[in-house]
C-alpha positions as CSV (number, residue, x, y, z in Angstrom):
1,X,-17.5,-7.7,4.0
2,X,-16.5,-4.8,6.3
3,X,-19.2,-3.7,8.7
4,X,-17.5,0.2,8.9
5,X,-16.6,0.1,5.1
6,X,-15.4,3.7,4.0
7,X,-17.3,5.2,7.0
8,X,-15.8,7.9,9.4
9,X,-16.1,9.1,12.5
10,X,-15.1,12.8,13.8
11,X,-14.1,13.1,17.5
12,X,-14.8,16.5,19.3
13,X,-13.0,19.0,19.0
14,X,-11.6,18.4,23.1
15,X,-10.9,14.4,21.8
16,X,-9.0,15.5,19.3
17,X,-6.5,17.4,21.2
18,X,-6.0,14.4,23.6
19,X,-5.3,12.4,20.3
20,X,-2.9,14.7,19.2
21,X,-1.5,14.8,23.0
22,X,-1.4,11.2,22.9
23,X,0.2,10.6,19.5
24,X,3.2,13.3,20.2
25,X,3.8,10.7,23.7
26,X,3.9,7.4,22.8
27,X,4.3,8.4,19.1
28,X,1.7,5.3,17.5
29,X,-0.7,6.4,15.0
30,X,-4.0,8.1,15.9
31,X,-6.0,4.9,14.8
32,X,-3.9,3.0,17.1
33,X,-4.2,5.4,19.7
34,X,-8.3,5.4,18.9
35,X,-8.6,1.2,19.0
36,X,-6.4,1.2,22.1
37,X,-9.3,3.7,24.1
38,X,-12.4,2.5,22.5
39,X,-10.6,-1.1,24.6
40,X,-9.9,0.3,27.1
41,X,-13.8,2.0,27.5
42,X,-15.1,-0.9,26.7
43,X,-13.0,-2.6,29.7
44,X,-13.2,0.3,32.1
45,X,-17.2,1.0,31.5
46,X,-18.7,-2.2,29.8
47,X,-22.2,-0.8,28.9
48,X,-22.5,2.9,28.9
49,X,-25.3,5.2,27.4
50,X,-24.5,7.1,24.2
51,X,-23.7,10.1,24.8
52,X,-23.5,13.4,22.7
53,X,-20.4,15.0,21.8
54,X,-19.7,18.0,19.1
55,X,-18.2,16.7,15.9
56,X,-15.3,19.1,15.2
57,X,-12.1,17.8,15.5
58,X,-10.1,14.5,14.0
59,X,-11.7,12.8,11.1
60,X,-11.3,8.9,11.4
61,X,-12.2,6.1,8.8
62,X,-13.4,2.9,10.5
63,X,-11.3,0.5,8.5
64,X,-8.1,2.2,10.1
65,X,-9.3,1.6,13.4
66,X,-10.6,-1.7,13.6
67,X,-9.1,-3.3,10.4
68,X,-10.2,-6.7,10.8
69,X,-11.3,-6.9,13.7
70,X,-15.2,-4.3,13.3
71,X,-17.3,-7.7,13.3
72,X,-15.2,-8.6,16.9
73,X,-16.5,-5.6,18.0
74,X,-19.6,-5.2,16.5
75,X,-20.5,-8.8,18.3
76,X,-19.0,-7.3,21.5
77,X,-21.0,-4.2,22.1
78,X,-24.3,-6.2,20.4
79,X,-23.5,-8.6,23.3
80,X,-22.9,-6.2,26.1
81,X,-26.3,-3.9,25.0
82,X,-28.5,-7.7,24.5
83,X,-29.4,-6.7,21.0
84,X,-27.7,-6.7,17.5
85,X,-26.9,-3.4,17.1
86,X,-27.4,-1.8,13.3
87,X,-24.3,-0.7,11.7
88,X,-25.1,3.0,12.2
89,X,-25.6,2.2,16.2
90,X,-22.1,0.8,16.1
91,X,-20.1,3.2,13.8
92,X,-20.8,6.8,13.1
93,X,-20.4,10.7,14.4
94,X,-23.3,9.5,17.1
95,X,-22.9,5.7,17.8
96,X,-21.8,3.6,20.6
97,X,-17.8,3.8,19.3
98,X,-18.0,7.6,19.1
99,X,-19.3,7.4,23.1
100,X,-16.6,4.5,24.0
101,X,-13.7,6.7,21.9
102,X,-14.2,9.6,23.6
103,X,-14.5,8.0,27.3
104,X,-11.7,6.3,26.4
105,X,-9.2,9.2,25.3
106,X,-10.0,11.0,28.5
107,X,-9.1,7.7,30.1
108,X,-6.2,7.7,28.1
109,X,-5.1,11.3,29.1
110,X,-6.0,10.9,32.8
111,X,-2.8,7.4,32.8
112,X,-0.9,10.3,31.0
113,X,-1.2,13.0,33.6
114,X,-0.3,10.3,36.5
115,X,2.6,8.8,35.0
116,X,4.0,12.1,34.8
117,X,4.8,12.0,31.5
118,X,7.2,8.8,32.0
119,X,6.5,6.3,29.1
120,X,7.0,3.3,30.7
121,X,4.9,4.0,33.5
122,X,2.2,5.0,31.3
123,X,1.9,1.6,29.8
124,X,2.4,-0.1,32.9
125,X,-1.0,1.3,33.8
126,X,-2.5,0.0,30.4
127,X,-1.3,-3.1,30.9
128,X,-2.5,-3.2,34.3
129,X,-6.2,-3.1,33.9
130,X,-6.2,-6.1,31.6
131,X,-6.6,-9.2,33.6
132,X,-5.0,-12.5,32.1
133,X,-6.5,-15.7,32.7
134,X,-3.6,-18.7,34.5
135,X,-5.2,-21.0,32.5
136,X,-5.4,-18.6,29.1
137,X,-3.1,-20.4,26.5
138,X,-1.5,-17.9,23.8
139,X,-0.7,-19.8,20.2
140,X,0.5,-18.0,17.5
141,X,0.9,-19.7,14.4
142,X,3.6,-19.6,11.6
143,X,3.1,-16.7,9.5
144,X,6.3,-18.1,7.3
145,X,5.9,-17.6,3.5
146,X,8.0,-20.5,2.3
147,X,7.4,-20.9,-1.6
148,X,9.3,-24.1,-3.5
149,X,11.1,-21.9,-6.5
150,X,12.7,-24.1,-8.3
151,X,15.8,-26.9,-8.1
152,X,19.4,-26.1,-8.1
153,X,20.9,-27.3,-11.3
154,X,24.0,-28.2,-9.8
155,X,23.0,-31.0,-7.4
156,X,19.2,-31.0,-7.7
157,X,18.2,-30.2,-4.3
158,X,15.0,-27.9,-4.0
159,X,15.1,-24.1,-3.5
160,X,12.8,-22.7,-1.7
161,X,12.3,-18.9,-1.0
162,X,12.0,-17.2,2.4
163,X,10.4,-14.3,1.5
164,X,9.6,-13.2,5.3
165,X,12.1,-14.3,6.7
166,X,12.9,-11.4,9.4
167,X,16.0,-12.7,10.6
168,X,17.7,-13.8,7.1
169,X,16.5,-11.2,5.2
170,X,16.5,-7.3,5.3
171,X,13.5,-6.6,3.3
172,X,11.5,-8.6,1.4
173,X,11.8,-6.6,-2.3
174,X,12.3,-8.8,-5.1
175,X,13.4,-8.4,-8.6
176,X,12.9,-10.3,-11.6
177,X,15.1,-9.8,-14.7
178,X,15.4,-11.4,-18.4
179,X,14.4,-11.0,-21.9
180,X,11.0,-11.8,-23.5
181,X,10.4,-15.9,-23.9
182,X,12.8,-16.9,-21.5
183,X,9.9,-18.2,-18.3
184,X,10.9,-14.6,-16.2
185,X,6.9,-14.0,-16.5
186,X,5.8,-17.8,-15.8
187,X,8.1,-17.7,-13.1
188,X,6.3,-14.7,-11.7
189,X,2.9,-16.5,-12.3
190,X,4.1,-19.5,-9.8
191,X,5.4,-17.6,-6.9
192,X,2.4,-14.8,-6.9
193,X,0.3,-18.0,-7.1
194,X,1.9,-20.2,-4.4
195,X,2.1,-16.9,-2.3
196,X,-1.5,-16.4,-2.3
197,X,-2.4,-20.3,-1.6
198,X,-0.1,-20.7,1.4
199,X,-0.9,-17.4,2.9
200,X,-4.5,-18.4,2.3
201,X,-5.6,-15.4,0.4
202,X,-4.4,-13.0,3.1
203,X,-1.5,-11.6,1.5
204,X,-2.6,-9.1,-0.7
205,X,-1.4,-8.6,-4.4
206,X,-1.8,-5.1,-6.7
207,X,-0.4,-6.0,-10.1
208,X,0.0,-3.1,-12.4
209,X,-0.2,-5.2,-15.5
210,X,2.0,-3.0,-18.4
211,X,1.1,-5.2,-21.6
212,X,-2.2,-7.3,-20.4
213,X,-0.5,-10.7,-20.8
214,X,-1.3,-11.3,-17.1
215,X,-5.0,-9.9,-17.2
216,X,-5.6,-12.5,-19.6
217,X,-4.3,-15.1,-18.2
218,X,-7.4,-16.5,-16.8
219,X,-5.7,-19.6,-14.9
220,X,-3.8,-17.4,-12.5
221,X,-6.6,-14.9,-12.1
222,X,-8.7,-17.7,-11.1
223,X,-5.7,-19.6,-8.7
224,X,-5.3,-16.0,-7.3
225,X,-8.9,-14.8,-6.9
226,X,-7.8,-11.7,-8.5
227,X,-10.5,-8.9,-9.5
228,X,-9.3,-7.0,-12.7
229,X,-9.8,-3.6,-14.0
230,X,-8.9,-2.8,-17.8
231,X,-8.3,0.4,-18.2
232,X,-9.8,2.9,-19.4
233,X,-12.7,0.4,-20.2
234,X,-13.5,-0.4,-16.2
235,X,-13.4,2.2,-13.6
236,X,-10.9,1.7,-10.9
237,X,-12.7,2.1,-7.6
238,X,-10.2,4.2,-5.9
239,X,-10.0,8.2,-6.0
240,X,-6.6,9.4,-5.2
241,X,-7.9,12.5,-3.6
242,X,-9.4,10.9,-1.1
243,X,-7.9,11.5,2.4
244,X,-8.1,10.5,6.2
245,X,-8.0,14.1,7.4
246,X,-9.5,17.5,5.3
247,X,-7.7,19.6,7.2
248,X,-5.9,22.6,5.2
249,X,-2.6,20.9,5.9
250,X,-3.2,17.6,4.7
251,X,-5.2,18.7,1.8
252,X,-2.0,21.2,0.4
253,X,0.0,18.3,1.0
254,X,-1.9,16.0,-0.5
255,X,-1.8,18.8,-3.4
256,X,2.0,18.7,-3.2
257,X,2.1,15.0,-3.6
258,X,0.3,15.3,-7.1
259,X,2.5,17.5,-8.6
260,X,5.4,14.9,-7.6
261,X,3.3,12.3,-9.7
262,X,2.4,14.5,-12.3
263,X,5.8,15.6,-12.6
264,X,7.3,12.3,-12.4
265,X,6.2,11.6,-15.9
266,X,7.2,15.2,-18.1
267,X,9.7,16.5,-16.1
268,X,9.7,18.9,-19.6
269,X,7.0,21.1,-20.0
270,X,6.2,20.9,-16.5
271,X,8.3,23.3,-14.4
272,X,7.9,25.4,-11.2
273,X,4.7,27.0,-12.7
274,X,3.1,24.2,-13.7
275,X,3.3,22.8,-10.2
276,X,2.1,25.9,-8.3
277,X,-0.8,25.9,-10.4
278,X,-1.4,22.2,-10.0
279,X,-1.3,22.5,-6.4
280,X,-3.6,25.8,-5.8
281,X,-6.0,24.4,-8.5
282,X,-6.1,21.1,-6.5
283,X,-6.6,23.3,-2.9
284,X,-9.4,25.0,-4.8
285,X,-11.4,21.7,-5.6
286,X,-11.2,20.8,-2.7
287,X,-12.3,24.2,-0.9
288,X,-16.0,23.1,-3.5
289,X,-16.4,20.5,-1.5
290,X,-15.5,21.8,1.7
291,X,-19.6,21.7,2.6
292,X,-20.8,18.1,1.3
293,X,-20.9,14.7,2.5
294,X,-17.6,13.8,0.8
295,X,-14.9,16.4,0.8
296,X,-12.7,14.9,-1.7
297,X,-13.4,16.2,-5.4
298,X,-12.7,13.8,-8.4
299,X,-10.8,14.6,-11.9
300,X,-13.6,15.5,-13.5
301,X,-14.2,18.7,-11.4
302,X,-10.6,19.1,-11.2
303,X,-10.7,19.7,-14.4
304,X,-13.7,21.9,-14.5
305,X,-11.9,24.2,-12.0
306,X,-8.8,24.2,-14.6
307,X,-10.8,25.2,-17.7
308,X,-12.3,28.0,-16.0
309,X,-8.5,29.0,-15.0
310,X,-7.2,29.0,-18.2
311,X,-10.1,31.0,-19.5
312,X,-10.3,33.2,-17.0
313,X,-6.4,33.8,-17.5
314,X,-6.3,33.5,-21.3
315,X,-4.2,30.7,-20.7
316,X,-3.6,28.3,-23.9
317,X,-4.0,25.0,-23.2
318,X,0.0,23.4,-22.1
319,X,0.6,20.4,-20.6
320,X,-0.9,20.1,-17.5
321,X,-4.2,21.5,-19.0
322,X,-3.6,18.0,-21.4
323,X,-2.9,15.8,-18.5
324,X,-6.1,16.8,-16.6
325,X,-8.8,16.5,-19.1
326,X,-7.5,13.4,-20.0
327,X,-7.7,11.4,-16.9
328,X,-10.9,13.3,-16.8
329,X,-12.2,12.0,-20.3
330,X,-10.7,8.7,-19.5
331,X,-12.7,8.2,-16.4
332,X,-9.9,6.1,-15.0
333,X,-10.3,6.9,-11.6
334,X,-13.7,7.0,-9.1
335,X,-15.7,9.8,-9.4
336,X,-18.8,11.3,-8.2
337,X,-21.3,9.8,-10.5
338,X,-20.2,6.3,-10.4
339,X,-22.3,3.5,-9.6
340,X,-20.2,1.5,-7.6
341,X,-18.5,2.3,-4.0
342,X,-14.4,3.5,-3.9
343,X,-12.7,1.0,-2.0
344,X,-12.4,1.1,1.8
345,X,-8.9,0.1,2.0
346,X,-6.6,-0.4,-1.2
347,X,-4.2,-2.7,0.6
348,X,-7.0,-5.0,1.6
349,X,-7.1,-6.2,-2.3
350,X,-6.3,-8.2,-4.6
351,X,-6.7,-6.7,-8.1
352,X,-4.3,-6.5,-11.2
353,X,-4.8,-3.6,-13.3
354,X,-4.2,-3.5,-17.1
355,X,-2.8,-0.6,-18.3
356,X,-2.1,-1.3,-22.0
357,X,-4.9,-0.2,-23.4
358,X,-4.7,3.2,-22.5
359,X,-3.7,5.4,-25.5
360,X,-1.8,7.7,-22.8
361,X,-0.7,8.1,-19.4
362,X,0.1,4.7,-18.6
363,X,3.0,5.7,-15.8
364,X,0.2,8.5,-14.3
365,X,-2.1,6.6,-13.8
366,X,0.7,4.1,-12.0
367,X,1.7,6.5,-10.0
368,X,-1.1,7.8,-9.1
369,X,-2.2,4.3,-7.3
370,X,1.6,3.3,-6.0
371,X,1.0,7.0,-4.2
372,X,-2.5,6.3,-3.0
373,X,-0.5,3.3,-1.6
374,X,2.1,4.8,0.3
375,X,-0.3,7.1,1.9
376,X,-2.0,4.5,3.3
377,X,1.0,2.2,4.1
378,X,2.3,5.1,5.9
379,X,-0.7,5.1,8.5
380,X,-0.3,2.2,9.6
381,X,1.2,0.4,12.5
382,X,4.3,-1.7,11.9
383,X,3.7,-5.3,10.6
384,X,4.1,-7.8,13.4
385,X,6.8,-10.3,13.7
386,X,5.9,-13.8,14.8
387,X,9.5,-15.6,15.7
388,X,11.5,-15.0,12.9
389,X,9.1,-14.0,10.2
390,X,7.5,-10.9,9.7
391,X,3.7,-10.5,8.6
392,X,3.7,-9.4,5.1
393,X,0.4,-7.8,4.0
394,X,0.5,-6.5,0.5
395,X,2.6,-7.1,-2.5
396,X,2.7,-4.6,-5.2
397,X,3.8,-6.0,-8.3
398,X,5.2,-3.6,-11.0
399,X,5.3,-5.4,-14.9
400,X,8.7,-3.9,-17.3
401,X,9.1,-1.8,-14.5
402,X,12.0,-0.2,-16.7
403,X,9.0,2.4,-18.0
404,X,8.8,3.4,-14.3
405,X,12.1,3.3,-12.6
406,X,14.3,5.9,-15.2
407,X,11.2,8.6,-14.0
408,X,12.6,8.6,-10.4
409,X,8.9,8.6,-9.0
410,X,9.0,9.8,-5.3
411,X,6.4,7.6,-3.7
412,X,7.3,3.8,-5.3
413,X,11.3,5.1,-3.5
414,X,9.3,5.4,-0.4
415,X,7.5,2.4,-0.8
416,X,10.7,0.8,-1.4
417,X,12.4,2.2,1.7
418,X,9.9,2.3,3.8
419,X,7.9,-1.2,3.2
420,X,9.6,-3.4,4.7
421,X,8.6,-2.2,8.6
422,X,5.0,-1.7,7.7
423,X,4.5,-5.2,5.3
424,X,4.5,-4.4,2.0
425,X,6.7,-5.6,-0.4
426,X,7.7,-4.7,-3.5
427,X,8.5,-7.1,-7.0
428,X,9.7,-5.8,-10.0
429,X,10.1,-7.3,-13.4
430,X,12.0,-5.9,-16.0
431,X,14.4,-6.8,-18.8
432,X,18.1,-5.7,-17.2
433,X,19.8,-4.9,-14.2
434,X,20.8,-1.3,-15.6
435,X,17.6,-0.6,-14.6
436,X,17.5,-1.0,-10.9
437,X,21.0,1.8,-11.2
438,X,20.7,4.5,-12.4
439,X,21.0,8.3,-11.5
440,X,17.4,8.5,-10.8
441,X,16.4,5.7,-8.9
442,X,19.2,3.4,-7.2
443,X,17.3,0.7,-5.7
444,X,20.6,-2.0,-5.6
445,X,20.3,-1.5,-1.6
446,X,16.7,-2.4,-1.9
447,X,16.6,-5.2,-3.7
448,X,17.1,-8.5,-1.5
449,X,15.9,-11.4,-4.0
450,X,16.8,-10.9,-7.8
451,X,16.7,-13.8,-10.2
452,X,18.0,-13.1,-13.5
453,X,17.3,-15.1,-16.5
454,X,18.7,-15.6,-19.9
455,X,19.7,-11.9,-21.4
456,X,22.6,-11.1,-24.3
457,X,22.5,-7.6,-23.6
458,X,23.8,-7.7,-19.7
459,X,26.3,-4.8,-18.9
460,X,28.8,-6.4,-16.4
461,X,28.8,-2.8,-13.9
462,X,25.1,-3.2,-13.4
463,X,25.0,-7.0,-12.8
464,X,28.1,-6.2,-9.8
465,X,26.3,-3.2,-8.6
466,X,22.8,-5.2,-8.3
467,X,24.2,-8.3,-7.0
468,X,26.8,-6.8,-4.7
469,X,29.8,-8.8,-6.1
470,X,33.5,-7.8,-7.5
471,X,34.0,-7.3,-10.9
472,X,35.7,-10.8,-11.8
473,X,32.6,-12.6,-10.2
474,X,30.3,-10.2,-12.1
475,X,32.2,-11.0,-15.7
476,X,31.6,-15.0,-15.1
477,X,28.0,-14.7,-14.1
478,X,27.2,-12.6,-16.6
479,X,29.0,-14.8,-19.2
480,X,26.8,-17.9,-18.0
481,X,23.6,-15.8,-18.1
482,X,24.1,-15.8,-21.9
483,X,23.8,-19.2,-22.2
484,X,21.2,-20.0,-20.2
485,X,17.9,-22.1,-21.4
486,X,15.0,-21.2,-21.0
487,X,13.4,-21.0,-17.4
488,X,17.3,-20.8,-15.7
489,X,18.3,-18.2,-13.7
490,X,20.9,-17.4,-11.5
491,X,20.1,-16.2,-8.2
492,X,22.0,-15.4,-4.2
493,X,21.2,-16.5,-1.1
494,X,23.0,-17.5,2.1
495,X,24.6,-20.3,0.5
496,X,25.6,-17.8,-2.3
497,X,24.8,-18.1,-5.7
498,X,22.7,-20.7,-7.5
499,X,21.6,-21.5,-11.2
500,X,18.4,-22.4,-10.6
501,X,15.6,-24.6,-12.8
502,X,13.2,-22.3,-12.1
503,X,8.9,-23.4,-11.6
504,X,6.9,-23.5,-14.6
505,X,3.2,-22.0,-13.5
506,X,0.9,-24.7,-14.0
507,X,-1.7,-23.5,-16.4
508,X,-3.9,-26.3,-15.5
């Protein structure tokens, strides 16, 4: 359990100018920035007093800056003051990582001013002051997701799938493809599985479950330790207004990015207008809570702030009036009265989420947590690469994804394009290969692993397009796809391309 859970800490307002010096330097993100001088304190210093410092400048949450590493360093400062420190004592606005962060950016901005703003020198002085021991052996071990998949039908050997494979592979987006009954979903089952047992439960996986056949599938909840949420039933513990920074920028933005979402899903009925007033009703929640202990509103008094709108303009009730009071009646989302904590980190779990027993606003209420994704994908530091494979971290798995992918959403593009550099990966199961082409949403150059199984209704374009082959190649497979039996599918690799007898997940 994380020692800083959803806790922040806000530097002065002088620290946060040397973060922001910092950042526009060497161009890593402030929590980098902010572990890299609370180290460098902590080397430079080793015990110091807490001081006091004013609390007005850059607002940042514990679980961005030490990740996994907050009981490393909670057992470090205990060690160096000779008493286990409470968590408060470690982490907060006056604690001992306040005091070491703020030494440690003026450390930071003192190796600044004397490399002369030359980047390389700068981190020649970082480097410097840690000492390495001769005898100090580094091991890093294999961080390669190799997953058995299946054996090729051709000469029996076994397949086996790369999926972070850095040097073979592009991106590690996968597509899965065939009509009901044909082992596309039990296929699915086995690799999510196997991915979660040889990573040892450290690649994450968010499965937005479309029909609930996979939240009640209790083997591979079990297999993959999965927690579920059945909407609207169970609350998910995540509130998608919740932000790193309340500044007036990031809140508008994070405004602007709602209207994307909302829009995403009635592009008629919800024009220009609509969005405005989304966005200023939105900046106007948020200006409620400007005062209290958490500065993020929830839908319910989103929705308050609307009705009194609408009255107040003699409004009728139109679409995004609906949209609001239902995720506010629906209670899908964390709010202020619940009895149970928001998460800390949404990419630090494993959950599936079943969507189909909402009566509406299945695709919102997807969007809303693949954008609450990509905002905090996009804080963080590049994955790292270890040899030839690439640390994956997340996995977010999208079921008959063809509800999704014809609404062009904004943020699951950016996931796609931006992923692959910061971990997360991206599978996608759906019933043709029309739907990864088409005017909205052209993911073919995403895409690096499809597997397509048995389907009658294939349309040759789509099957070249997603599979990167001419048109006479594209005629044959699709042909052969026809005839498939049940768990075959036809997939590319290095070698080319392969029928394969795909994995059965073992229910037992």
């Amino acid at each position: 359990m994380s020692l800083v859970g959803d806790r922040k800490i806000y530097t002065s307002e002088r620290g946060e100018k040397i973060l922001e010096k910092i950042r526009d330097f060497t161009r890593l993100d402030f929590s980098v920035i902010a572990k890299i001088a609370i180290s460098l304190a902590l080397l430079e210093y080793n015990k110091i007093e807490q001081t006091e410092y004013d609390n007005n400048g850059k607002n940042l949450r514990g679980i961005n800056i030490f990740g996994d590493d907050d009981v490393l360093f909670h057992s470090i400062f205990s060690l160096i003051n000779e008493r286990k420190l409470e968590a408060s004592e470690f982490f907060s606005s006056k604690s001992l990582s306040k005091t070491y962060l703020e030494k440690g950016l003026e450390l930071l901005e003192s190796a600044m001013e004397q490399s002369n703003n030359d980047k390389l020198i700068f981190f020649d002085k970082l480097v410097s002051k840690v000492t390495i021991r001769e005898d100090f052996e580094i091991k890093i071990k294999s961080d390669e997701l190799k997953i058995k998949i299946g054996k090729d039908s051709e000469n029996q050997e076994d397949v086996y799938l790369e999926l972070n494979n850095a040097e073979a592979h592009p991106n590690p987006h996968l597509a899965i493809i065939g009509k009901s009954g044909v082992g596309k979903t039990q296929f699915l089952f086995h690799l999510l599985s196997e991915i979660r047992s040889v990573s040892n439960h450290k690649v994450n996986i968010i499965f937005l479950d479309y029909k609930g056949d996979v939240a009640s599938n209790h083997t591979f909840i079990s297999k993959g330790k999965f927690k579920v949420f059945s909407l609207p039933e169970d609350m998910l513990p995540l509130n998608p207004f919740q932000l790193d920074s309340y500044s007036s920028k990031e809140i508008r933005m994070s405004a602007r990015q709602k209207t994307e979402s909302f829009s995403s899903i009635s592009r008629q009925g919800f024009g220009d207008v609509q969005q405005h007033t989304l966005t200023e009703l939105i900046v106007s929640s948020y200006d409620k809570r400007k005062t209290s202990e958490k500065k993020f509103p929830d839908f319910k008094e989103l929705f308050e702030i609307t009705k009194k709108h609408y009255e107040e303009k003699n409004k009728a009730p139109d679409t995004l009036y609906t949209i609001i009071k239902d995720l506010s009646e629906y209670g899908l989302f964390w709010n202020h009265q619940a009895d149970i904590m928001p998460f800390a980190s949404i990419l630090k779990e494993s959950f599936i989420v079943d969507l189909s027993k909402l009566p509406a606003r299945k695709e919102l209420a997807a969007y809303l947590i693949i954008e609450s994704i990509y905002n905090e994908m996009s804080q963080l530091p590049d994955s790292t690469v270890n040899g030839n494979y690439r640390e994956i971290r997340t996995i977010l798995v999208i079921d008959e994804a063809h509800h999704y992918l014809s609404q062009g959403n904004v943020f699951l593009e950016k996931l796609i394009r931006e992923g692959r550099s910061k971990g997360v990966a991206v599978f996608l199961a759906s019933q043709s290969p029309k739907d990864f082409v088409n005017e909205k949403l052209d993911l073919k150059e995403q895409i690096e692993f499809s597997f397509i199984f048995q389907n009658n209704n294939l349309d040759v374009n789509s099957v070249k397009s997603l599979l990167g082959i001419n048109r006479r190649e594209a005629q044959e497979i699709t042909t052969n796809i026809a005839r498939f039996k049940p768990f075959q599918c036809i997939t590319k690799d290095k070698y080319g391309f392969r029928i394969l007898e795909s994995i059965k997940f073992n229910e037992t």
